[in-house]
Backbone as XML, in Angstrom:
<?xml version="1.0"?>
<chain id="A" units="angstrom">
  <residue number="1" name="UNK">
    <atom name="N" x="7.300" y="22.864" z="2.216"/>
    <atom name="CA" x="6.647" y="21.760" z="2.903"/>
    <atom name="C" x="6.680" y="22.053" z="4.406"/>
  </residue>
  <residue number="2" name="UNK">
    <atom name="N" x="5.356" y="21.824" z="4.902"/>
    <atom name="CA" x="5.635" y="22.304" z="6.182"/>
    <atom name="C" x="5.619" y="20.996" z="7.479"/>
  </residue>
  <residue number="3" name="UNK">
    <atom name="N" x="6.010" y="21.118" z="8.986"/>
    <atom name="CA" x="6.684" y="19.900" z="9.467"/>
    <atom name="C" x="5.588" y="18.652" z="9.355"/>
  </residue>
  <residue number="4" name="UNK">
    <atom name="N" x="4.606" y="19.322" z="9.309"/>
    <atom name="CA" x="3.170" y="18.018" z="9.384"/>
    <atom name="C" x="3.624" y="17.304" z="7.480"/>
  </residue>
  <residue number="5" name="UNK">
    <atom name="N" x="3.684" y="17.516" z="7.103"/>
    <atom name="CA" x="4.174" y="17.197" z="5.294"/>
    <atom name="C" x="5.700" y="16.117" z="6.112"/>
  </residue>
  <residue number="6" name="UNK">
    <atom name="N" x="6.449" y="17.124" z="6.100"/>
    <atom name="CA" x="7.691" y="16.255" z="6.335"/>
    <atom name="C" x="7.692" y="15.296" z="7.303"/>
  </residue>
  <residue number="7" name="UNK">
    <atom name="N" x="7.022" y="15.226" z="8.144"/>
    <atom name="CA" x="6.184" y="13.875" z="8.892"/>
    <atom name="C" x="5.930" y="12.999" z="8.524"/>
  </residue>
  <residue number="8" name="UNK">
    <atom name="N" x="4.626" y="12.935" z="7.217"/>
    <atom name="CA" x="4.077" y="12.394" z="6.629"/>
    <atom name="C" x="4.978" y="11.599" z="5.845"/>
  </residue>
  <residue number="9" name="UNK">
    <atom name="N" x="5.516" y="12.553" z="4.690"/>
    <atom name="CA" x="6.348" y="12.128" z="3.573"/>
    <atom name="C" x="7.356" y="11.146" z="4.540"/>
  </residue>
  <residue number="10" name="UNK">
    <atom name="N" x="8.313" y="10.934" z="5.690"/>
    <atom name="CA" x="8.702" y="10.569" z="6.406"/>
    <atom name="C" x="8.316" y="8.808" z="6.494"/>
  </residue>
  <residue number="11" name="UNK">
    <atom name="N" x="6.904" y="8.848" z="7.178"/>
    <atom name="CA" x="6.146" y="7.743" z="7.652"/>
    <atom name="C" x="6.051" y="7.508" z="6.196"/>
  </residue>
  <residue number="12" name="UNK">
    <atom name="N" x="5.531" y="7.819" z="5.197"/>
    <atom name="CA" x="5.302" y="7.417" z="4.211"/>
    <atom name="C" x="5.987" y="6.092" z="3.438"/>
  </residue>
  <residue number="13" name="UNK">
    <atom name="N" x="7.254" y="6.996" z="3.302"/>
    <atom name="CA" x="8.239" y="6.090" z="2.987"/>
    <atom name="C" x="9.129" y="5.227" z="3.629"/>
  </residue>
  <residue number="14" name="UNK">
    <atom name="N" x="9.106" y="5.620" z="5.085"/>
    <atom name="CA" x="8.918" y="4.350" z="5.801"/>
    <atom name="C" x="8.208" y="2.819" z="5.643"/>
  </residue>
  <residue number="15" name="UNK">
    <atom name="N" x="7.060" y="3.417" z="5.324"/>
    <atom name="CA" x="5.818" y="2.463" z="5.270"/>
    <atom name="C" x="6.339" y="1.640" z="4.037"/>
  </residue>
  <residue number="16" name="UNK">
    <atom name="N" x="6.365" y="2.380" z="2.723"/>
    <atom name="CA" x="6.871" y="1.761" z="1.373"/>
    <atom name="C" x="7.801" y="0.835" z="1.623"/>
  </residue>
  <residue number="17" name="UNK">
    <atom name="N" x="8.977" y="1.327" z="2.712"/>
    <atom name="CA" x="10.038" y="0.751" z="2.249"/>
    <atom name="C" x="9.843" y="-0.965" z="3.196"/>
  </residue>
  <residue number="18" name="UNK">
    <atom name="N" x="8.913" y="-0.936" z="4.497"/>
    <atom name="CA" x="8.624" y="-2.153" z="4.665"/>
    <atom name="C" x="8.183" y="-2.986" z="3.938"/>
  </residue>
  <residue number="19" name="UNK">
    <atom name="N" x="6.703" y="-2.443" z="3.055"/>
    <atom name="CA" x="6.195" y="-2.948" z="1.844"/>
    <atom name="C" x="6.813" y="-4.056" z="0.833"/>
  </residue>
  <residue number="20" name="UNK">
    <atom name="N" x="8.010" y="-3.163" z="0.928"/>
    <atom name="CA" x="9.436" y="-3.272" z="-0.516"/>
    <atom name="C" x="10.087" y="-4.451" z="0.481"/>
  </residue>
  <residue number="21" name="UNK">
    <atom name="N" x="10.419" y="-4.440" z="1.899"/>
    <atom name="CA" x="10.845" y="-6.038" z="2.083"/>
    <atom name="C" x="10.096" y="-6.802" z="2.655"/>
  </residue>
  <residue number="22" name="UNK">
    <atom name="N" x="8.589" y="-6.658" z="2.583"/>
    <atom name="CA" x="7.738" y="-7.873" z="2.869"/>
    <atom name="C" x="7.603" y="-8.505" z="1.686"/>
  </residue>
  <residue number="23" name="UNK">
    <atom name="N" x="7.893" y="-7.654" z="0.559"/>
    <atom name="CA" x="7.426" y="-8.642" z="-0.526"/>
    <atom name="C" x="8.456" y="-9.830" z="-1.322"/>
  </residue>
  <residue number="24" name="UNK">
    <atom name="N" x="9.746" y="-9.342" z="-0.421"/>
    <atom name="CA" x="10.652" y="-10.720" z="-0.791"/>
    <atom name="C" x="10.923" y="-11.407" z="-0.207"/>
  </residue>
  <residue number="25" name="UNK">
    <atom name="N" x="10.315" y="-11.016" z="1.179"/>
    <atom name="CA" x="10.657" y="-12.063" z="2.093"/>
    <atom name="C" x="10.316" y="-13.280" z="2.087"/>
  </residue>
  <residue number="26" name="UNK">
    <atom name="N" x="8.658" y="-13.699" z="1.713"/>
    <atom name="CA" x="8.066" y="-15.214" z="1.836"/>
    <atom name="C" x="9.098" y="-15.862" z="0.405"/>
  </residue>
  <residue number="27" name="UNK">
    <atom name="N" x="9.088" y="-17.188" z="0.352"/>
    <atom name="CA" x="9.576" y="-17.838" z="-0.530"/>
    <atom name="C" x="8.624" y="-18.763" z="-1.561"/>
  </residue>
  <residue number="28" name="UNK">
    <atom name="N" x="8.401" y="-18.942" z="-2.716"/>
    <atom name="CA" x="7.806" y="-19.176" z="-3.543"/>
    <atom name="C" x="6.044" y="-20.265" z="-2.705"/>
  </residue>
  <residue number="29" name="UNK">
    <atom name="N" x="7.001" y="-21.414" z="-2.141"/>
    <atom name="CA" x="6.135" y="-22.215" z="-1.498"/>
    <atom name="C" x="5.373" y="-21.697" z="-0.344"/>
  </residue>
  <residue number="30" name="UNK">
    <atom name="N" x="5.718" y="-20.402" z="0.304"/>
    <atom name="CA" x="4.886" y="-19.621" z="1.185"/>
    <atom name="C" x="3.870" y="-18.467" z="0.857"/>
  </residue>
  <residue number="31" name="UNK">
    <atom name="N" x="4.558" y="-17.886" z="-0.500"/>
    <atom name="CA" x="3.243" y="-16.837" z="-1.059"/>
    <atom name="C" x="1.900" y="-17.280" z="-1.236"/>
  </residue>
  <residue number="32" name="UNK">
    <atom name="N" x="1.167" y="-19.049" z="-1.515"/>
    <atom name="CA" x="-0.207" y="-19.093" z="-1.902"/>
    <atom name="C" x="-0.400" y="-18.807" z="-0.047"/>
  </residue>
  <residue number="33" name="UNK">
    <atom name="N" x="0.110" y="-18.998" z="0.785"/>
    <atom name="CA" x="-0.551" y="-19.203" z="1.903"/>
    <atom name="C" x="-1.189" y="-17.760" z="2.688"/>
  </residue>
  <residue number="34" name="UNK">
    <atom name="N" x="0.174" y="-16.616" z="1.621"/>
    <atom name="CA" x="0.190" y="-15.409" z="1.995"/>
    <atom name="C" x="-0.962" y="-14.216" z="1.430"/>
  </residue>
  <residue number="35" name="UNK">
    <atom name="N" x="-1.880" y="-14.946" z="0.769"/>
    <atom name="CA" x="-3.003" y="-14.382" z="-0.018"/>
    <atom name="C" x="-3.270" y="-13.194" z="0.553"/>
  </residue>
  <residue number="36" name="UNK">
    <atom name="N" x="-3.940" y="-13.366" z="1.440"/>
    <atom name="CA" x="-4.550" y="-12.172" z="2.152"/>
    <atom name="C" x="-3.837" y="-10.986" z="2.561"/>
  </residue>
  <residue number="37" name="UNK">
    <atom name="N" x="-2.419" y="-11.451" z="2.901"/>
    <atom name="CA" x="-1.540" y="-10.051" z="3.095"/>
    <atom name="C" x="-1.097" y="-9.772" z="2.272"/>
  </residue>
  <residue number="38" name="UNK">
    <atom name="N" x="-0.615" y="-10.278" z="1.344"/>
    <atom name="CA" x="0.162" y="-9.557" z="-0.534"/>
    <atom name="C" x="-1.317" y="-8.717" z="-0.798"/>
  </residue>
  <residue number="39" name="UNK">
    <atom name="N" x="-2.606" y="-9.051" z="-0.523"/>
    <atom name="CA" x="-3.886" y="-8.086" z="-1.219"/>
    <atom name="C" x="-4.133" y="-6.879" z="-0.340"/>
  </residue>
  <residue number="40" name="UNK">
    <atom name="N" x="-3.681" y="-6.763" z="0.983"/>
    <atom name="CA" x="-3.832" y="-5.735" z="1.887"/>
    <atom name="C" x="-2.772" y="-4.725" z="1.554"/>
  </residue>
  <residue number="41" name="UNK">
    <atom name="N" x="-1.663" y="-5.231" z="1.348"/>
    <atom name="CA" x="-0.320" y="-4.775" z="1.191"/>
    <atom name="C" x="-0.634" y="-3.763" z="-0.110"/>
  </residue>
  <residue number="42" name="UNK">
    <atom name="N" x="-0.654" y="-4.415" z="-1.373"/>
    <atom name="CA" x="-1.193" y="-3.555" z="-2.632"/>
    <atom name="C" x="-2.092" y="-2.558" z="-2.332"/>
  </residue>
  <residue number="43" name="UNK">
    <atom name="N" x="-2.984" y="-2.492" z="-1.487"/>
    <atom name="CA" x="-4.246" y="-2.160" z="-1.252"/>
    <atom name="C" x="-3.766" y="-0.749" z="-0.164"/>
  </residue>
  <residue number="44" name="UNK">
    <atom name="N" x="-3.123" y="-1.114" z="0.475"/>
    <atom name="CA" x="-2.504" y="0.292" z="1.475"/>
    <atom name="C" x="-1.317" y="0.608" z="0.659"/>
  </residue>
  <residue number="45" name="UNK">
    <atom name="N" x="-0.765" y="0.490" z="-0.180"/>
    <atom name="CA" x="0.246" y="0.968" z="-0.404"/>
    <atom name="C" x="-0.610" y="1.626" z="-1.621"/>
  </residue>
  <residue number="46" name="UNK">
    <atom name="N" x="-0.983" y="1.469" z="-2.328"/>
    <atom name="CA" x="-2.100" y="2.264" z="-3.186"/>
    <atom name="C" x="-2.545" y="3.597" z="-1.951"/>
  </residue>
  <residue number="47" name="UNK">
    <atom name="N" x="-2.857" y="3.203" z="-1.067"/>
    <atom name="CA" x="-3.409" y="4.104" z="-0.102"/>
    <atom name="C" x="-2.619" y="5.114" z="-0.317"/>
  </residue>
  <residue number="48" name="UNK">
    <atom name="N" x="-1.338" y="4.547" z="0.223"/>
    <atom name="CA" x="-0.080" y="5.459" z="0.809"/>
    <atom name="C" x="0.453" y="6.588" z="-0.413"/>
  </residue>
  <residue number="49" name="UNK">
    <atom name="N" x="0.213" y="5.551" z="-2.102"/>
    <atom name="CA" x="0.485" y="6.667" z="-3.258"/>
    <atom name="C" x="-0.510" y="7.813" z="-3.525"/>
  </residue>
  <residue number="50" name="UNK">
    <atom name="N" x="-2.120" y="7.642" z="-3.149"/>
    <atom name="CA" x="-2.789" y="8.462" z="-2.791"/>
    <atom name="C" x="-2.775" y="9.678" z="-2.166"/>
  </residue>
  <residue number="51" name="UNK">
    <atom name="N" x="-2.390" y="9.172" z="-0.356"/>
    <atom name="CA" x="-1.826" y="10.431" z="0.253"/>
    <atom name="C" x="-0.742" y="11.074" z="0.034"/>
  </residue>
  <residue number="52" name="UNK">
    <atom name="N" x="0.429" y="10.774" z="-0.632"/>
    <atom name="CA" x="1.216" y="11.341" z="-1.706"/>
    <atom name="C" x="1.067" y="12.071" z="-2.279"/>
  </residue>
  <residue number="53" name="UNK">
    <atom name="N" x="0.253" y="11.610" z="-3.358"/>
    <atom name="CA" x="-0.339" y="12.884" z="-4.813"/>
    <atom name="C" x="-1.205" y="13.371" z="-4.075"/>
  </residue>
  <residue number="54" name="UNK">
    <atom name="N" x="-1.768" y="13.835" z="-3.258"/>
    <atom name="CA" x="-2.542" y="14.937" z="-2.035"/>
    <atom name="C" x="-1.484" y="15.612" z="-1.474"/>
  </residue>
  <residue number="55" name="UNK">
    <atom name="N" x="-0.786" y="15.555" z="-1.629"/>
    <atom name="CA" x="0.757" y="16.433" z="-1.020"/>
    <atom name="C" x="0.243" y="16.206" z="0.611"/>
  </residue>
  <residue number="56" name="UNK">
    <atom name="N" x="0.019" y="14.609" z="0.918"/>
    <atom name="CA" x="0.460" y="14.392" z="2.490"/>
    <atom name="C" x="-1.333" y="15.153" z="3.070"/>
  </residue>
  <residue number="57" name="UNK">
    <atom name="N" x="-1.786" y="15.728" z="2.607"/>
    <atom name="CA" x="-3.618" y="16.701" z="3.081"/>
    <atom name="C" x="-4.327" y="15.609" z="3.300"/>
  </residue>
  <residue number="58" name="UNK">
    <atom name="N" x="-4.452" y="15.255" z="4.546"/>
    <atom name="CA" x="-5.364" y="14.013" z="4.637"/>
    <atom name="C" x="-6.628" y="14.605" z="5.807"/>
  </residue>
  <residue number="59" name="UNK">
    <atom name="N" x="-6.177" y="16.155" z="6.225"/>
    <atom name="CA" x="-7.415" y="16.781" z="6.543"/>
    <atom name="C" x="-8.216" y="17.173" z="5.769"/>
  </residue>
  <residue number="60" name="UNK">
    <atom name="N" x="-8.248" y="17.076" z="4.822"/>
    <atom name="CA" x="-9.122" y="17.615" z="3.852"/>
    <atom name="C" x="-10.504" y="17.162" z="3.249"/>
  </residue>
  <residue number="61" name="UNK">
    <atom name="N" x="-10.161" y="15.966" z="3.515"/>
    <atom name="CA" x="-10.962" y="14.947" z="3.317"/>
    <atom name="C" x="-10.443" y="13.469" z="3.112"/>
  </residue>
  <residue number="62" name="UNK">
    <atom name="N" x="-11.423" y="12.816" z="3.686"/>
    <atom name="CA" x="-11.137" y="10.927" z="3.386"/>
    <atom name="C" x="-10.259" y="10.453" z="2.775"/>
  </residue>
  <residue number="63" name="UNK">
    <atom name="N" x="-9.055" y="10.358" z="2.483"/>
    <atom name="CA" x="-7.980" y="9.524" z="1.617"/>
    <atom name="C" x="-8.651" y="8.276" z="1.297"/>
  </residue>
  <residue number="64" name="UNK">
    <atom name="N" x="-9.111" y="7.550" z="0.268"/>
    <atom name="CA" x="-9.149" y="6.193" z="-0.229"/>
    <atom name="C" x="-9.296" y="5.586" z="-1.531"/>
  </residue>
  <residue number="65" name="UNK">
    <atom name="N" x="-9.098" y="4.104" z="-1.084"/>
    <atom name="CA" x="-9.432" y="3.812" z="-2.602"/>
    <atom name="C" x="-10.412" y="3.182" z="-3.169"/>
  </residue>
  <residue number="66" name="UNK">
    <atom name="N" x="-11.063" y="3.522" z="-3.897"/>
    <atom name="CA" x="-11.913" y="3.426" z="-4.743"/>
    <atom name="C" x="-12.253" y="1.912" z="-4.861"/>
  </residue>
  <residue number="67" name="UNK">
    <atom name="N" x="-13.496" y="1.126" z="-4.655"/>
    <atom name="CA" x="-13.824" y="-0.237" z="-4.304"/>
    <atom name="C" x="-13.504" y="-0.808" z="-5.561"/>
  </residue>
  <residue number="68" name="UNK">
    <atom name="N" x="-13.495" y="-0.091" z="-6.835"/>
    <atom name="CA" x="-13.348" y="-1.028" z="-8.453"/>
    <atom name="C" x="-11.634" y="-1.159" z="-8.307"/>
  </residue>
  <residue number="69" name="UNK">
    <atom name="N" x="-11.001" y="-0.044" z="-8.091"/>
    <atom name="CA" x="-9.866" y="-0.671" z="-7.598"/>
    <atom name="C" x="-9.426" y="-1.667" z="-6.613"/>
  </residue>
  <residue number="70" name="UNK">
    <atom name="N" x="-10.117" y="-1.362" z="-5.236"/>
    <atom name="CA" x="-9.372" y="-2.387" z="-4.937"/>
    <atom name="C" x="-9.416" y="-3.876" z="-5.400"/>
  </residue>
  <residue number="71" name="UNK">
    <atom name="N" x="-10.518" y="-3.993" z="-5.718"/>
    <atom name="CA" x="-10.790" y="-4.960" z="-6.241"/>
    <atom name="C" x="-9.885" y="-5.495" z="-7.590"/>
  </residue>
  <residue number="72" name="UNK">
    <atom name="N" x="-9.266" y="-5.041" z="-8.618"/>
    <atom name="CA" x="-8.536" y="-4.820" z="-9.437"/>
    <atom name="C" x="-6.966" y="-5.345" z="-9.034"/>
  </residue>
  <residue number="73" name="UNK">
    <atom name="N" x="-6.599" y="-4.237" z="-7.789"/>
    <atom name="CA" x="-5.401" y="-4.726" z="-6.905"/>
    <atom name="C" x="-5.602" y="-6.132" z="-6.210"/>
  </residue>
  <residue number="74" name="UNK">
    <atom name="N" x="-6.448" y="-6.530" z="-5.649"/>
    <atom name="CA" x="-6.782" y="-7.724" z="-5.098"/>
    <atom name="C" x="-6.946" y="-8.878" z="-5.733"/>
  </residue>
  <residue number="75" name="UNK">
    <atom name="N" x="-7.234" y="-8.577" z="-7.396"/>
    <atom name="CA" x="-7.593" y="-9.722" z="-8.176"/>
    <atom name="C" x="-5.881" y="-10.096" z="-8.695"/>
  </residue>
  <residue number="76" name="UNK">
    <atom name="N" x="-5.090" y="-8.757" z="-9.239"/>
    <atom name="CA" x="-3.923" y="-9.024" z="-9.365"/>
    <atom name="C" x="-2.702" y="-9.514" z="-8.515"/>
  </residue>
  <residue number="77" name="UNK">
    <atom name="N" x="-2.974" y="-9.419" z="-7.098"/>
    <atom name="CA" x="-2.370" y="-9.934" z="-6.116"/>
    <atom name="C" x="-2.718" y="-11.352" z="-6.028"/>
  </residue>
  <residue number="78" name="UNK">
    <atom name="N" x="-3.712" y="-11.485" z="-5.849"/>
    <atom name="CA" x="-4.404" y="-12.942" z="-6.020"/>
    <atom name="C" x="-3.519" y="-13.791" z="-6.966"/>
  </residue>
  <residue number="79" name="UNK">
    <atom name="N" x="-3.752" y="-13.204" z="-8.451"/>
    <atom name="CA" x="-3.384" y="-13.757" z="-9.273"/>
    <atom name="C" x="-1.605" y="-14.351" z="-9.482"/>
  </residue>
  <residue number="80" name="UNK">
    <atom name="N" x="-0.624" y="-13.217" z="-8.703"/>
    <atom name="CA" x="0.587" y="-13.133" z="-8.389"/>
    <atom name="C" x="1.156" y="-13.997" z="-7.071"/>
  </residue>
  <residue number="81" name="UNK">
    <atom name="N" x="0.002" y="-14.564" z="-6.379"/>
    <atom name="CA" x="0.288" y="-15.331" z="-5.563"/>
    <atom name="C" x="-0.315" y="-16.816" z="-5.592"/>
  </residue>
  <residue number="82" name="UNK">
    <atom name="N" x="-0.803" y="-17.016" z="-6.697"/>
    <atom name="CA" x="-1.714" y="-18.360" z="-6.082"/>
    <atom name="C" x="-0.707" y="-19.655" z="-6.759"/>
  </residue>
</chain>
């Protein structure tokens, strides 16, 4: 792995691990309000497992996700928060 990888992988899981305590932070009566960020959240962190299984190559081309997904992630977030 070379230092641009170990960078990445780095920020990466950085990123996850905020992910991992935004999502316990709100309390039951605050998640419907939190709609929009629990669907962004799924939605980049999908991102983030993406540039992952690319081994971190995000010169290569466009990293993203796919609109039937997000949509998919967004309906299930939705659904987990309302």
């Amino acid at each position: 792995m070379n230092r641009f990888q170990r960078l990445m992988a780095f920020e990466v899981s950085r990123a996850k691990e905020i992910y991992r305590e935004a999502a316990i932070l709100p309390t039951a009566q605050e998640r419907p309000d939190l709609k929009a960020a629990e669907i962004m959240r799924a939605i980049y962190r999908n991102l983030l497992e993406r540039i992952e299984r690319r081994n971190y190559d995000v010169f290569a081309g466009r990293v993203r996700v796919p609109t039937p997904v997000k949509i998919w992630l967004a309906t299930k977030a939705w659904w987990q928060n309302r």
